[in-house]
N, C-alpha and C positions, 0 to 999 in steps of 0.2 A: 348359392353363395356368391356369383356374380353381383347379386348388388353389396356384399359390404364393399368387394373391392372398388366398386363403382363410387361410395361414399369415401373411401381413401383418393382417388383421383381427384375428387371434388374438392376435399380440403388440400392435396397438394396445389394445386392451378390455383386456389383462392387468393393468392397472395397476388396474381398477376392483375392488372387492370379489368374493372368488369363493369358493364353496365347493372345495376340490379334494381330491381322493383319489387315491392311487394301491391299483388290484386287480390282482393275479394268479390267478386260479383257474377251474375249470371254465365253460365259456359254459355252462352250463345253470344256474346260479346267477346270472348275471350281471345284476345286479339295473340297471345301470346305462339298462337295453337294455327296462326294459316298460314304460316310455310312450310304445314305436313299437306298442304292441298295436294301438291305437287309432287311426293314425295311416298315411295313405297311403303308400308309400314308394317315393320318388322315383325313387334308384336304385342301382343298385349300383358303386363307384367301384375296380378291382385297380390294387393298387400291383405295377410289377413292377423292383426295384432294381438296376438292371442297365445298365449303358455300354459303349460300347468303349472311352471314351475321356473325359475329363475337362473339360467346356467351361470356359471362364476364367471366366463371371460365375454359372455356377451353384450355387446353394448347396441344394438338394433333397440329399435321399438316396437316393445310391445306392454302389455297387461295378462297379470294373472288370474284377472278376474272377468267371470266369463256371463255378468249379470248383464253386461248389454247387447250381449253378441247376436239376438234380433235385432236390436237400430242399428248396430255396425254393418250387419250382411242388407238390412232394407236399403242405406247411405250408398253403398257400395255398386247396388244396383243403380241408386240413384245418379251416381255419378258415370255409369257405363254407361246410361240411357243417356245424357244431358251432352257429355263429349262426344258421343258419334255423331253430335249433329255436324263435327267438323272436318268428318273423315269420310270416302271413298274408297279408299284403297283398301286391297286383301289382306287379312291379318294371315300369319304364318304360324304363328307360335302362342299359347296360351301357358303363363306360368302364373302358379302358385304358389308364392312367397310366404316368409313371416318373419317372425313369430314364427307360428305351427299348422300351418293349412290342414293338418289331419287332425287338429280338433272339431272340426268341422264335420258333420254325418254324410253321408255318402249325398243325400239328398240335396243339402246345403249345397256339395258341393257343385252337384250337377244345375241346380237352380243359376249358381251365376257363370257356369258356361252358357246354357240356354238363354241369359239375358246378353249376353256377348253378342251369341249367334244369330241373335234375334234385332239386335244392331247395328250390328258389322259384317263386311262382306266375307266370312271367313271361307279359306282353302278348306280345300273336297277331305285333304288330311291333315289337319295341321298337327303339329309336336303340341299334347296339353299333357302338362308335367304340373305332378303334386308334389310339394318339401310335405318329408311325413317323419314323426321319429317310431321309433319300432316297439314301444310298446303302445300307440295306437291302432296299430296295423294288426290286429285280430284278422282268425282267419274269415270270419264273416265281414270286416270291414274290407278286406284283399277280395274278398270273391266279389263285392257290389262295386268296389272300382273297378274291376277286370270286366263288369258289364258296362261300365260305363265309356263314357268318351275320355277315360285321362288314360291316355297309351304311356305313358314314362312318368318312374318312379324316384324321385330325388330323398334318398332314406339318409339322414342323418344317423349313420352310426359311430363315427369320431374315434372310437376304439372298441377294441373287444379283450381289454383291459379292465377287471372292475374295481380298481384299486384307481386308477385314473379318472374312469367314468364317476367314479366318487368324486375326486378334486375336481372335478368340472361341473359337480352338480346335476350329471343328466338322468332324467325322469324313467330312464332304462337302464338294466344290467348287459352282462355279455351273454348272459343266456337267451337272454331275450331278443338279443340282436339275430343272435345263431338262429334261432327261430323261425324271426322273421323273415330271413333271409332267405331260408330253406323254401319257406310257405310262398313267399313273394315271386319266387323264382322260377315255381312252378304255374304263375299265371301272365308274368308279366316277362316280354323279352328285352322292353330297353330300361333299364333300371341302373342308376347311378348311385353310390354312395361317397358321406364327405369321410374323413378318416383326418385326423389332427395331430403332427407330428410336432418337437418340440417340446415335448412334454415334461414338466419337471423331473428328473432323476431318472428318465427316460434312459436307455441307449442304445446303441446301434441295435442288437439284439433284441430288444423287445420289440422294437419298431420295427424287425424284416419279420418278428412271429406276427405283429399286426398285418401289416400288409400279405404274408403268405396265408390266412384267415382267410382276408377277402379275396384273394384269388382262386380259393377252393371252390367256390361257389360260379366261378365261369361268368363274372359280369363282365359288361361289354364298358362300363366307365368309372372311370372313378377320380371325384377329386380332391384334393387333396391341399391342407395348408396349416404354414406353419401357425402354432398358439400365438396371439399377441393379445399383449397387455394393453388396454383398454384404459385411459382414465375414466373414474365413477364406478368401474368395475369393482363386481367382489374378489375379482383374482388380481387388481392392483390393488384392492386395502391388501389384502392378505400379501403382497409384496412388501408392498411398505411396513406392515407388522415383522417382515423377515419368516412371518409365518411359511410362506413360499421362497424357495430361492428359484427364480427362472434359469433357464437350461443356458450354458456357455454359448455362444455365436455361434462357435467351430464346430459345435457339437451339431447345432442345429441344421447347418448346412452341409453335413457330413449325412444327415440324415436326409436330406432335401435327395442328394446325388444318389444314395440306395436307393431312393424310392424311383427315381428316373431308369438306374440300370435294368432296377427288378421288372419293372414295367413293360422297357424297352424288350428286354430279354422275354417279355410274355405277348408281343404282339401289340403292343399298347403305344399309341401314337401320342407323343405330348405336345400336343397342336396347341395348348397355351401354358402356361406360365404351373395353373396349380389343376388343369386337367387334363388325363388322359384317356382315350377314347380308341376302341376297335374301329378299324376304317367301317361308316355307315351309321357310326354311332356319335358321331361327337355331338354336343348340344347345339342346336339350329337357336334355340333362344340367348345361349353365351355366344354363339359363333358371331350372330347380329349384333351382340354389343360390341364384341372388341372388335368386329369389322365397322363402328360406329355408324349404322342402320341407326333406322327413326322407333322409340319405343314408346309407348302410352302407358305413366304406371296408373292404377286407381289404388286409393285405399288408403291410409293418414301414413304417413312418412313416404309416399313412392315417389319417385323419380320418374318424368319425362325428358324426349330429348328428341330434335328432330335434327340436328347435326349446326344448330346456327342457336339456337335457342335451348335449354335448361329449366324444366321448373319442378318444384315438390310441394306436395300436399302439406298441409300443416302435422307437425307430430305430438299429436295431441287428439284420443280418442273423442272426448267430449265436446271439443271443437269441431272435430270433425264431421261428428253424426250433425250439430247443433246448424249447420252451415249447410250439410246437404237439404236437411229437410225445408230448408228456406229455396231450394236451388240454388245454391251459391256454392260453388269448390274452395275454400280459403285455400292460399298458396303463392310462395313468392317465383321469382321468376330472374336468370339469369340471360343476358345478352352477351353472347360469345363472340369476343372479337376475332380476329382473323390471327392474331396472336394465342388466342387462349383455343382456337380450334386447332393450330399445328400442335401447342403441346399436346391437347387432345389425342390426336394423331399418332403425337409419336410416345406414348405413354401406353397408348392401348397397342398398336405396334408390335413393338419391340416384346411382348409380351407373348407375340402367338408365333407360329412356323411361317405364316405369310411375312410376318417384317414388316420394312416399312419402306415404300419404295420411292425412292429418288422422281422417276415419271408421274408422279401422283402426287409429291410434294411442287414440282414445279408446277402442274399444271391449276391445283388447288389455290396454291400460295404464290408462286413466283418465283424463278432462281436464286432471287436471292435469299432466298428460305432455302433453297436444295444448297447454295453455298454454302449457310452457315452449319447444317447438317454434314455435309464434307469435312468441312474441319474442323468442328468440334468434336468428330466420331471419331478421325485419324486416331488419338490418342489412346481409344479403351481396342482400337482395332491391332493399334503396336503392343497392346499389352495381352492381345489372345482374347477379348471377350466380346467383340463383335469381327461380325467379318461381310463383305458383299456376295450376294449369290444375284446375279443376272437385274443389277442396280436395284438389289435388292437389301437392306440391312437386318442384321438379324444378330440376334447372339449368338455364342458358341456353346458348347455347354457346360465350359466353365463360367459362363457370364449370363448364363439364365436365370440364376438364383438371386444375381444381383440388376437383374434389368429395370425395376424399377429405381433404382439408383441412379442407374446408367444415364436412366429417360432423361431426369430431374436435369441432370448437366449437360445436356442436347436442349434443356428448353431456351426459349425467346422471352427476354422481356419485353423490350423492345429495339426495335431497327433501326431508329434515327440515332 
């Protein structure tokens, strides 16, 4: 789920000054791509666009229909082979995005780790995490991952509510969550699940039965985030019809704070914003992002980023296969000023337990970037919702629910 929040950052900063281009043309020209020469990289992110089924508040891309999904996975390869000509460096982390990576046969999915590894220099262990929803996770499809190379399970379960999992349209009940979870659990030790609070007609109570559901089961992560309304979504027509009424603010954030106590109270580190993680467990592939590490995405809508540069696939399936089979990646490309990398900074930040440090902004940006960060922050720091731990900033945790807000009024337009 890191990258929707990833696509929220993008559209907030958009506003600020940006160099942008759109390229089409061979990756071995791809000029966009040689400031990771120099540069660790984090990890490697497939997109795989692909559903059974349509959820109401999703706005990601993907397709329901699953006729092209040989030229999709052939493309896909195509495009792992084509960018490593511009990489060195250890990958760390292999994720599985979508869509639905577990529509994909065990085999599929092993084919495009082997075309990765057979690429890139990957670590002896890297973190390869599948997004799976649970009723693909048969116990036969559970047993051929647990032979395979994906050590971590990213299971979209959202609720074990089937009055909710109705309104949100998921392709699974609660029975089949429970299920899966049981069967999962007994093969797999690092396994994360997302759980979606906010729920229309939702309230405190149902949302601590959710949450104590998933804690039966002894996982070591899980994260967690509030419903939002989507434009183009089916759960913003159905707003707009009044069909739905969305949950009061107060309510929602009332429910944000249970889910932190509960958590807290079970061992559970909330090392960012909507994850929390047994120490040993927190995710090496979110941990890179909001520590803004360098990531390579493949696949039609991903996202790269090497901490100076920004660019994404085209989001468009038929474009996309259409463009690899030529060798060409379609994809536009952002240049990140020194402006739009501090918000960067302090947006991903202010989001995790690290914060965001004064020593790092001066040395990055300049003093006078750590001045404006001084006293623009005094204000939410007088009012309880940040505070400094060793020039360090961070929220409190009455002001972690609203850090992305906080961010937005810490940012830079510009300096002169």
């Amino acid at each position: 789920m890191v990258w929707q929040q990833q696509s929220a950052i993008f559209t907030m900063l958009e506003s600020n000054n940006r160099t942008r281009n759109f390229r089409a043309g061979p990756l071995l020209l791809n000029k966009s791509l040689t400031a990771l020469k120099n540069r660790k990289l984090a990890g490697v992110y497939i997109h795989i666009p692909f559903c059974k089924k349509a959820c109401h508040y999703c706005d990601f891309h993907f397709s329901t229909q699953l006729k092209h999904k040989e030229d999709m996975l052939s493309a896909i390869k195509k495009e792992i082979a084509l960018r490593s000509t511009s990489f060195t460096q250890q990958i760390e982390t292999i994720y599985f995005g979508g869509g639905t990576p577990s529509v994909l046969t065990p085999s599929e999915i092993a084919e495009l780790i082997e075309q990765v590894q057979s690429h890139f220099d990957v670590s002896e262990n890297p973190e390869i995490t599948l997004e799976a929803n649970p009723d693909d996770l048969s116990q036969s499809m559970l047993q051929s991952l647990s032979s395979s190379s994906v050590n971590r399970l990213s299971i979209g379960i959202q609720s074990f509510d089937n009055r909710e999992l109705k309104m949100m349209n998921r392709a699974h009940n609660a029975d089949q969550a429970l299920q899966c979870l049981d069967a999962a659990s007994s093969l797999f030790k690092n396994i994360s699940i997302d759980l979606i609070y906010g729920m229309p007609d939702s309230s405190l109570e149902s949302w601590q039965k959710n949450i104590e559901q998933a804690l039966e089961f002894d996982l070591p992560h899980i994260s967690s985030y509030a419903l939002t309304i989507e434009p183009k979504t089916a759960l913003h027509h159905f707003v707009k019809q009044e069909v739905i009424v969305p949950l009061d603010e107060q309510k929602v954030q009332d429910q944000f704070h249970l889910l932190v106590d509960v958590m807290e109270q079970n061992k559970f580190v909330h090392y960012e914003l909507s994850s929390f993680g047994k120490q040993g467990y927190f995710s090496k592939n979110n941990t890179a992002y909001w520590k803004g590490k360098t990531y390579l995405g493949i696949g039609p809508s991903a996202h790269s980023f090497d901490g100076q540069t920004r660019s994404w696939n085209v989001s468009n399936n038929a474009k996309y296969i259409q463009s690899l089979q030529k060798g060409v990646r379609p994809f536009e490309e952002e240049i990140l000023t020194k402006v739009d990398q501090y918000n960067e900074y302090i947006m991903t930040g202010l989001r995790t337990i690290w914060g965001v440090s004064e020593k790092e902004i001066s040395h990055r940006f300049g003093d006078s970037y750590a001045q404006h960060l001084l006293k623009q922050s005094q204000r939410y720091v007088n009012e309880g919702l940040l505070f400094w731990d060793h020039k360090c900033l961070k929220t409190t945790a009455k002001g972690s629910f609203l850090s992305d807000g906080i961010a937005s009024a810490l940012f830079l337009i510009n300096l002169s």
